[in-house]
C-alpha positions as CSV (number, residue, x, y, z in Angstrom):
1,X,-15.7,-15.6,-38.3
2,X,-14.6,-16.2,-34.5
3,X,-16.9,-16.5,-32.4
4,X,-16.0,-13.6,-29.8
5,X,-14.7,-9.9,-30.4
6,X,-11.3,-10.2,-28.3
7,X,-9.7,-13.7,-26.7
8,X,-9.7,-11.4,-24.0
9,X,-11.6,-8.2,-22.4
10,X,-10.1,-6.7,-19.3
11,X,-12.0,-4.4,-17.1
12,X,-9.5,-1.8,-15.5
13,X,-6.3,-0.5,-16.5
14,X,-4.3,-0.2,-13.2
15,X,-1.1,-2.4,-11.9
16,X,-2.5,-6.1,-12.6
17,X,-5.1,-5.9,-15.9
18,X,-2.1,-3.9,-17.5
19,X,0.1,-6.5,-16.7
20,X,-1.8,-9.6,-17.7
21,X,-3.6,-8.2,-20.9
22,X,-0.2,-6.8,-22.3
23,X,1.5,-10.4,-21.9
24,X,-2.1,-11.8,-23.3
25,X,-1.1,-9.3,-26.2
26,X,2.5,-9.9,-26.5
27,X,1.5,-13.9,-26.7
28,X,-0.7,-13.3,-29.7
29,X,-3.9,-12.8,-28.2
30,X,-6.5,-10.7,-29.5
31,X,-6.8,-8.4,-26.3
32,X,-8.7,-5.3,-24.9
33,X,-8.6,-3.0,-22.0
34,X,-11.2,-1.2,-20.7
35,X,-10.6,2.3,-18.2
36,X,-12.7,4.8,-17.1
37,X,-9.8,6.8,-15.4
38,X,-6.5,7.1,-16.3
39,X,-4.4,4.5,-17.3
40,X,-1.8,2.9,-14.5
41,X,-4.6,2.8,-12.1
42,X,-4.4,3.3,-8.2
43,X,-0.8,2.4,-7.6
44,X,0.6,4.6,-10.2
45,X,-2.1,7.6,-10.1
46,X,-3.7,7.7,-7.2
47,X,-1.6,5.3,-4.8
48,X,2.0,4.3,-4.5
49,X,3.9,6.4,-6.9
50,X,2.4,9.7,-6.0
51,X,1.9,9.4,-2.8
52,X,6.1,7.9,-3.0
53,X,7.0,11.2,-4.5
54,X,5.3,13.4,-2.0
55,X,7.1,11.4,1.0
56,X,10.1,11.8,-0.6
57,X,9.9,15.9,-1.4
58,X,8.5,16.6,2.6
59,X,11.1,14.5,3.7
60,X,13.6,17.3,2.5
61,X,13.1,19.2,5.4
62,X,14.6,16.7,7.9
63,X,17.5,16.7,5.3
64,X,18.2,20.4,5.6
65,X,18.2,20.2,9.4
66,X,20.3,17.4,9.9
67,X,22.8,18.8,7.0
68,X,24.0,21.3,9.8
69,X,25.6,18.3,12.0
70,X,27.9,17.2,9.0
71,X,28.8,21.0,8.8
72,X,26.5,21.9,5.9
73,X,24.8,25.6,5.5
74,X,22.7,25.6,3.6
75,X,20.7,28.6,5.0
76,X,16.5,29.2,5.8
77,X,14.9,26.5,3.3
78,X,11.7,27.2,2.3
79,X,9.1,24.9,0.4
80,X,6.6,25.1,-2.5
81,X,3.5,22.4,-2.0
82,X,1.9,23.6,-5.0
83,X,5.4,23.1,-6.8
84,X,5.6,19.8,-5.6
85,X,2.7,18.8,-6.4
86,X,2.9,20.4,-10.1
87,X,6.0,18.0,-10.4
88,X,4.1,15.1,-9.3
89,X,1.6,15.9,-12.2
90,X,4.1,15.8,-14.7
91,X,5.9,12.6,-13.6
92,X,2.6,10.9,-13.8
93,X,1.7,12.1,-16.7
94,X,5.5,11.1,-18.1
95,X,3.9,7.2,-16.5
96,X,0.6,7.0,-18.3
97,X,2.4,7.6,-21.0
98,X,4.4,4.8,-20.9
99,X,1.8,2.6,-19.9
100,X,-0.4,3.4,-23.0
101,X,2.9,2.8,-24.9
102,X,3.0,-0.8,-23.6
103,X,-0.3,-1.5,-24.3
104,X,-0.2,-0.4,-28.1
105,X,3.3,-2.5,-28.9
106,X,1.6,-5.3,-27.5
107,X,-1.3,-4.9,-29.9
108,X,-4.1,-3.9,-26.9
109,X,-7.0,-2.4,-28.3
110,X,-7.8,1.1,-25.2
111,X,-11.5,1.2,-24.8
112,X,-11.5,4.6,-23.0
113,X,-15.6,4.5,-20.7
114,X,-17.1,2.5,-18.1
115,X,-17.4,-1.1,-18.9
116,X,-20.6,-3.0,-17.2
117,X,-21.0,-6.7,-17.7
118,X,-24.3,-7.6,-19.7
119,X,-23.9,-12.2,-19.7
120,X,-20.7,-13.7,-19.2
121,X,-18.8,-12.7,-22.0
122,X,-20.2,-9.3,-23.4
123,X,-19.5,-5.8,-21.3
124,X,-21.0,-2.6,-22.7
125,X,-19.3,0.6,-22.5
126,X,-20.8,3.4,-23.3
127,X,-23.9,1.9,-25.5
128,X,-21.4,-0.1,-27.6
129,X,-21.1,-4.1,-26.9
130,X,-17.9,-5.5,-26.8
131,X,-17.6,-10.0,-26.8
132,X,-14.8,-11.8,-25.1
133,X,-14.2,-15.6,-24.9
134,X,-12.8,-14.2,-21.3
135,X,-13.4,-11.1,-19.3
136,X,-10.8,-10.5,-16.2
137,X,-12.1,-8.2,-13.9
138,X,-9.1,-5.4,-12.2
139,X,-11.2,-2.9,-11.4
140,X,-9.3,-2.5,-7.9
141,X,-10.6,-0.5,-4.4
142,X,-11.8,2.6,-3.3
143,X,-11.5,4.4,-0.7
144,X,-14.7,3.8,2.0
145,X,-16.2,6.6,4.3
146,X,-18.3,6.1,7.0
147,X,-21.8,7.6,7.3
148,X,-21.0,10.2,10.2
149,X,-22.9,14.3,10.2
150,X,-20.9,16.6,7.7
151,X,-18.6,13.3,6.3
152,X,-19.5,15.3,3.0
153,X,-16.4,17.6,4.4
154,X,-13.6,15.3,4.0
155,X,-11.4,14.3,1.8
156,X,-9.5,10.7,1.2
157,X,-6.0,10.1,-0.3
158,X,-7.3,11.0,-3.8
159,X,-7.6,14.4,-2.5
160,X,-4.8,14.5,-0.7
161,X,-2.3,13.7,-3.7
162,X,-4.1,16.7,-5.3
163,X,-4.2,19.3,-2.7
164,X,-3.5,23.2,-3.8
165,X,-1.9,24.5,-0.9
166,X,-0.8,22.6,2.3
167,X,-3.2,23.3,4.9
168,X,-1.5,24.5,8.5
169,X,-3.7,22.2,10.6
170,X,-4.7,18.5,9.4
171,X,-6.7,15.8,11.0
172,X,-6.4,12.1,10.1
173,X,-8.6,10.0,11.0
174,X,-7.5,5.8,10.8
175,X,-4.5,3.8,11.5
176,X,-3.8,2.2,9.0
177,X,-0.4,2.3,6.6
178,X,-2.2,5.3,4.6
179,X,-3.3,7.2,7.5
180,X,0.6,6.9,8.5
181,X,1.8,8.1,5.2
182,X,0.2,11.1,5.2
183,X,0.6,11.9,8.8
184,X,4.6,11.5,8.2
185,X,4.0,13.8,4.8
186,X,2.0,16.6,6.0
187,X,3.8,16.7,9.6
188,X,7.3,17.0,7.4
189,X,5.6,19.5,5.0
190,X,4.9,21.5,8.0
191,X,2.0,21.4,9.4
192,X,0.5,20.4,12.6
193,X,-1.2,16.9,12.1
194,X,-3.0,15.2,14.5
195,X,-4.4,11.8,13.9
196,X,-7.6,10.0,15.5
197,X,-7.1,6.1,15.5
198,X,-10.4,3.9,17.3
199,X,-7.8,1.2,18.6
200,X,-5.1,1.4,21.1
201,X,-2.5,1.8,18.8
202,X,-1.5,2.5,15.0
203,X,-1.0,-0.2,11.9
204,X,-3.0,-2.9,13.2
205,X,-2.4,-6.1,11.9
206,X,1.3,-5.5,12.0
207,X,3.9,-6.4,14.7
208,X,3.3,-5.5,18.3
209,X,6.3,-3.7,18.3
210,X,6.7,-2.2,15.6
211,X,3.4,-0.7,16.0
212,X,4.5,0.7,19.0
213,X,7.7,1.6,17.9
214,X,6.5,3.7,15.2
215,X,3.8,5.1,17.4
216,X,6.6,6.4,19.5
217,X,9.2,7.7,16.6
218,X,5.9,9.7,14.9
219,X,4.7,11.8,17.8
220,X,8.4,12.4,18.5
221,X,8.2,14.3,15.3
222,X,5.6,16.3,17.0
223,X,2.2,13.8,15.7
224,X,-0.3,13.5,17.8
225,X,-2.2,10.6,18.3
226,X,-5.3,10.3,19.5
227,X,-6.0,6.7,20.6
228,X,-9.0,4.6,21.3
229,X,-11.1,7.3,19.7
230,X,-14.0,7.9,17.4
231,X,-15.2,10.8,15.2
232,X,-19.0,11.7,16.1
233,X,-19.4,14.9,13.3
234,X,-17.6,17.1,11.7
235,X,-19.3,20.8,11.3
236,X,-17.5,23.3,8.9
237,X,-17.0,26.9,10.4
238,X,-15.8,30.3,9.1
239,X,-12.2,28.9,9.4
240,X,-12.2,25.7,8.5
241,X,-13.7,22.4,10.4
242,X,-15.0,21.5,13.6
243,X,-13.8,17.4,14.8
244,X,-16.5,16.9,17.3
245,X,-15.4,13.5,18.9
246,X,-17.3,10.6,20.7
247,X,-15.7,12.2,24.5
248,X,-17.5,15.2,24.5
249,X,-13.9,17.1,23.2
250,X,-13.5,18.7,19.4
251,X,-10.8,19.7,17.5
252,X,-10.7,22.5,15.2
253,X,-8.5,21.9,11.9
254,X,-8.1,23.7,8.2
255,X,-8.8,19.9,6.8
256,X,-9.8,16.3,7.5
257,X,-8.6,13.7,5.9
258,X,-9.8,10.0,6.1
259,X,-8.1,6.6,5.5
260,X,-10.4,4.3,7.5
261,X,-10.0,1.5,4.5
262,X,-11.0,0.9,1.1
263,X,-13.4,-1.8,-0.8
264,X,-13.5,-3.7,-3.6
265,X,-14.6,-1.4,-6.4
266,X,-16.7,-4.2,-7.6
267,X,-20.5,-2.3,-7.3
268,X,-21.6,-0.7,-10.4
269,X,-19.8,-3.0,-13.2
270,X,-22.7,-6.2,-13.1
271,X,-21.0,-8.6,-11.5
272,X,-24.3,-9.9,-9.4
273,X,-26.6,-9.6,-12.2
274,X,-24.6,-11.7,-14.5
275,X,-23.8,-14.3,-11.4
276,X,-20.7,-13.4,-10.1
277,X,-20.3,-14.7,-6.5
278,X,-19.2,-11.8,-4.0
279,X,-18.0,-12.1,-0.1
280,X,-19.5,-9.9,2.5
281,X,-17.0,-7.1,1.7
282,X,-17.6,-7.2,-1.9
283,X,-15.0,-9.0,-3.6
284,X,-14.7,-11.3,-6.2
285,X,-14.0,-14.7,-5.0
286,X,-12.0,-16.5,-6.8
287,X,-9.9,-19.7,-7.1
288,X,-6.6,-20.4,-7.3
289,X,-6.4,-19.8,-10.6
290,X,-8.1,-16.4,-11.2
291,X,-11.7,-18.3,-11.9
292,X,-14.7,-16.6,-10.4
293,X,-18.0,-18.6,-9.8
294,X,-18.8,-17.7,-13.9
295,X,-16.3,-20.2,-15.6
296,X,-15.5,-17.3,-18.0
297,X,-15.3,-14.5,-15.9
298,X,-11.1,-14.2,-13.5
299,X,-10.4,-11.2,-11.4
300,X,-7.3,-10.2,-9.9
301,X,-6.1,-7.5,-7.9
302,X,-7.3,-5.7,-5.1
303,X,-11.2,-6.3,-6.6
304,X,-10.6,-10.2,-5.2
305,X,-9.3,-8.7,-1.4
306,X,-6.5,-11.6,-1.2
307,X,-3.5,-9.6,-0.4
308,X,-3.7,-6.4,-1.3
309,X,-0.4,-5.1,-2.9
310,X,0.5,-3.7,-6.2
311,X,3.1,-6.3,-6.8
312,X,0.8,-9.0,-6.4
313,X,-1.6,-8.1,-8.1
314,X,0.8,-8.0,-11.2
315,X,1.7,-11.5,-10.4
316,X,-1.7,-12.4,-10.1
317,X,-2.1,-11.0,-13.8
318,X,0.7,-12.6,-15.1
319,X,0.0,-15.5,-13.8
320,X,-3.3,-15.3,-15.8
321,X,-1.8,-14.4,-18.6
322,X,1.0,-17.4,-19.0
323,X,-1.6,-19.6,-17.7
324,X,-4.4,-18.9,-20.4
325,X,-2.6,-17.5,-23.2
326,X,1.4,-18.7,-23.2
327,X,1.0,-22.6,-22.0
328,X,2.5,-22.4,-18.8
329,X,-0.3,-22.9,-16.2
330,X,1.2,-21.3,-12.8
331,X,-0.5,-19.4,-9.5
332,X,0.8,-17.4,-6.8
333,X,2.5,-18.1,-3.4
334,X,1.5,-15.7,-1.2
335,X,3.9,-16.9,1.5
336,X,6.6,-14.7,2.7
337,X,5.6,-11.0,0.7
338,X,7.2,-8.2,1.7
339,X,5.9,-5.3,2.0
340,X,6.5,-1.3,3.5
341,X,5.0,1.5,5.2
342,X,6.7,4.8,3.8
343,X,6.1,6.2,7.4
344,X,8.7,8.6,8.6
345,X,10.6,6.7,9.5
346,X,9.3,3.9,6.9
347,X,8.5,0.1,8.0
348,X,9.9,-2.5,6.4
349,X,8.6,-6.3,6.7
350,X,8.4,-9.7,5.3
351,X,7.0,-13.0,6.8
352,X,5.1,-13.5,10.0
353,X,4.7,-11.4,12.7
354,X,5.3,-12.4,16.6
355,X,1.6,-12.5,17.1
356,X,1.1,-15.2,13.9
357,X,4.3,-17.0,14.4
358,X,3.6,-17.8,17.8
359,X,0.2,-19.2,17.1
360,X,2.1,-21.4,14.8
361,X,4.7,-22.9,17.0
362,X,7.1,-21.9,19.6
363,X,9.7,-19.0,18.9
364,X,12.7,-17.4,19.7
365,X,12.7,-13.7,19.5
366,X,15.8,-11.2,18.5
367,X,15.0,-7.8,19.0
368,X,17.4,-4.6,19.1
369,X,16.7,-0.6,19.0
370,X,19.6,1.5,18.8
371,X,20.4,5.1,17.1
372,X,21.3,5.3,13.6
373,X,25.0,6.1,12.6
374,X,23.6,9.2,11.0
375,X,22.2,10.9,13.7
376,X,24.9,10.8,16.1
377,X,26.2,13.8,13.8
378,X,22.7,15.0,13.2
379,X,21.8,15.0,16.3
380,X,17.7,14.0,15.6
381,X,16.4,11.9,18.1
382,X,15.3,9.3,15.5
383,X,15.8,5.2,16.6
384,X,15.9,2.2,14.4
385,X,14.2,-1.4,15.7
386,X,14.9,-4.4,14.0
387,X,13.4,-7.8,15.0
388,X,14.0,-11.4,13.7
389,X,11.3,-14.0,14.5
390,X,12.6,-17.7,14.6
391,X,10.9,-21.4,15.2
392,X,12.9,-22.6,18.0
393,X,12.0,-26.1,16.9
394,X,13.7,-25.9,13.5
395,X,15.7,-23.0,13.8
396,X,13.5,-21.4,10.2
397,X,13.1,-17.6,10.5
398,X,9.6,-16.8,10.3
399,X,9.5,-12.7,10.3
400,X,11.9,-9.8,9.6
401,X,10.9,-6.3,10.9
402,X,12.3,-3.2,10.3
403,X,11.6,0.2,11.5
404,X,14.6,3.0,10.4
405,X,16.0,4.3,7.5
406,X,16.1,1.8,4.5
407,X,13.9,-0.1,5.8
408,X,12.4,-0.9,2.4
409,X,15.2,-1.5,0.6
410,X,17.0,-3.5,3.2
411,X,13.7,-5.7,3.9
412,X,13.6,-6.0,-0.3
413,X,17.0,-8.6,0.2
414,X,15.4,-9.8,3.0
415,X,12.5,-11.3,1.3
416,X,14.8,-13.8,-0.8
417,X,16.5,-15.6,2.0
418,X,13.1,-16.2,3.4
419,X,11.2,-17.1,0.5
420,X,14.3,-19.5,0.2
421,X,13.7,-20.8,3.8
422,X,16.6,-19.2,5.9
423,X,17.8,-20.4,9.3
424,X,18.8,-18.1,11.8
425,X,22.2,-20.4,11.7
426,X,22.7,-18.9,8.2
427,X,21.6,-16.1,9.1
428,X,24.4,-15.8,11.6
429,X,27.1,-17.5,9.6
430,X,26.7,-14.5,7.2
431,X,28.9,-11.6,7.8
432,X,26.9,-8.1,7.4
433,X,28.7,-5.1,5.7
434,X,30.0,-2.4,8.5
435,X,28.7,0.1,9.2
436,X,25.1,-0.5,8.5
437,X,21.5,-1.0,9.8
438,X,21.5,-3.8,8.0
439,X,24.2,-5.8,9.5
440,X,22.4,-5.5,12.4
441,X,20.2,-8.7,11.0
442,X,22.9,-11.2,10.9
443,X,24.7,-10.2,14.5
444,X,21.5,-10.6,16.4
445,X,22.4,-13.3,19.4
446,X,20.8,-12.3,22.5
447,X,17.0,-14.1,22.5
448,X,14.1,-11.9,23.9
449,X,11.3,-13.5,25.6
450,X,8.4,-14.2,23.6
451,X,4.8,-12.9,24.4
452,X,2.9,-15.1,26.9
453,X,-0.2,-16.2,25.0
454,X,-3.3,-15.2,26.6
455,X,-6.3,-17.1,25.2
């Protein structure tokens, strides 16, 4: 008899436990999934693909108007939130779908409840016991609120992916890539969207300028931003909500959403009890190779707080999965992954920004802004920005930035030379495809100061 139920017992079913319990599967393994929610997780339910689909049908409505400049009529559009979002239900219902299709032809057993740990390699869901030789833990974030009068009022970007109608009036309060998202949908969509930020400007963490940038291409689009502000209540009234705000001022708005961060959804599932070491904010903390303080217990994903990105945490679970189940011991470089903000316009960047490089080492800076190709029949006063960061010492490209159209898919490419270690030489000896944005990468030749350090 063997000793243990399943070789393996995951605990959530989003991006990175699907990923590394289907390969554990596929090589043979006895394996197990365990999901309270719906199978796909945040990325595909609640995050990225949703959210993807709503940016892309409120984008529509700068497609209409800019149609006219190419000498389209297309007459008064008009637009359906609830139809939208009725499509978006059936697309990810089309997903989880699929996903439970990959986990049975890979011979997963779907343990549909809440899984808590009860000793290092038994979880209990839902009275019933369940034995692994190893547990992985992918139980992802959550969205976190802060304990504020009437915070009972607002909703987070769950609710927001799920809303009946599209309010007229929205406030947003945080500055981070989500809070942009959602600014850029609802503003598109139609309504009027202002959005409360504590810090002097939007995205941090992110390049200088293209925080700034953005900043300035959103509230062209009629965003307003409220800077260096806090929310001190929020009181609902006849019509909707009262924002009462740290300055004395309020704001009165039909709903409030928040995206002021998300935590390691790491609480309720036992991890303390059975000795798993957390960091102040709640994660896992793990090794290089997956390996909480319990010697059978891993985690991957957005429940460790490494980088926080649906494509990593699917490498982190495959490389769990070829390490402990195919023979191939590997980890993960976390050097040089891009990623995007699909703001309107979207942000696109890979590698270090001018703030980080230069803590590094010296470097040369090539920055441009100019007006798309498209919108000089369009007419929308839209700009692009696209920045290259280089060590002036070795000529290596540190950073690419991208704010404009494509940014995304043109950073995507991106990602490769500098994963490969690029030179701005090569960079320049490479001859870009007219016309494009993205030529603009490889016939930057005029250096911008960099920053003056000031600590």
């Amino acid at each position: 008899m063997p000793l243990f139920d399943f070789d393996l017992l995951t605990i959530g079913a989003g991006s990175g436990g699907v990923r590394a319990t289907r390969l554990a599967g596929g090589y043979g393994a006895r394996a197990a999934i365990i999901e309270k929610s719906r199978v796909g997780g945040t990325c595909v339910m609640r995050g990225c693909v949703p959210k993807k689909l709503l940016v892309y049908g409120a984008h529509y409505s700068e497609e209409f108007s800019d149609a006219r400049g190419f000498g389209w009529e297309v007459g008064t559009p008009s637009f359906d939130w609830g139809q939208l979002i009725r499509r978006k239900n059936v697309e990810l219902d089309r997903l989880e779908g699929v996903y439970r299709g990959i986990l049975e032809r890979n011979n997963v057993r779907l343990i549909e409840g809440e899984g808590r740990l009860v000793d290092p390699h038994t979880v209990e869901v839902d009275g019933t016991r369940h034995t692994a030789e190893r547990i992985l833990i992918a139980t992802g974030g959550r969205p976190e609120l802060p304990a504020i009068p009437g915070i009972e009022h607002v909703i987070t970007s769950d609710g927001a992916l799920d809303l009946p109608a599209l309010p007229a009036r929205v406030v947003i309060v945080g500055g981070g890539y989500i809070a942009v998202e959602f600014a850029g949908i609802f503003r598109a969509a139609g309504a009027e969207v202002t959005q409360i930020i504590r810090a002097s400007d939007i995205l941090r963490g992110f390049d200088a300028d293209v925080r700034s940038f953005l900043a300035e291409q959103m509230e062209k689009k009629g965003i307003r931003i409220r800077r260096e502000t806090v929310v001190a209540a929020i009181d609902a009234t006849n019509t909707g909500y009262t924002v009462r705000l740290g300055d004395g001022h309020a704001i009165e708005t039909d709903l409030v959403m928040y995206a002021t961060g998300r935590s390691p959804n790491t609480t309720t599932i036992g991890l303390k009890e059975v000795g798993v070491a957390l960091n102040h904010k709640r994660a896992v903390i793990v090794d290089e190779w997956n390996r909480s303080s319990v010697a059978s217990i891993y985690a991957v994903g957005d429940c460790t707080d490494r980088k926080n990105l649906t494509p990593v945490a699917i490498a982190e679970g495959q490389a769990f999965a070829e390490t402990h189940f195919n023979n191939r011991p590997r980890t993960v470089d976390y050097a040089n992954v891009a990623s995007a903000v699909f703001s309107q316009p979207p942000v696109g960047t890979v590698g270090l920004s001018e703030e980080e490089a230069s803590e590094v080492a010296p470097v040369d800076v090539y920055l441009t802004r100019f007006r798309p190709m498209k919108h000089t029949l369009s007419g929308r006063d839209e700009a692009t920005l696209i920045k290259v960061i280089v060590d002036a010492a070795t000529d290596r490209v540190l950073g690419c930035h991208m704010v404009g159209m494509d940014a995304a898919e043109i950073t995507q490419g991106l990602a490769i030379a500098l994963k490969c270690g690029a030179t701005k030489a090569q960079f320049d000896a490479t001859i870009g495809i007219h016309p494009t944005a993205a030529e603009e990468f490889v016939t930057l030749r005029e250096k911008r100061p960099a920053r003056v350090r000031t600590h």
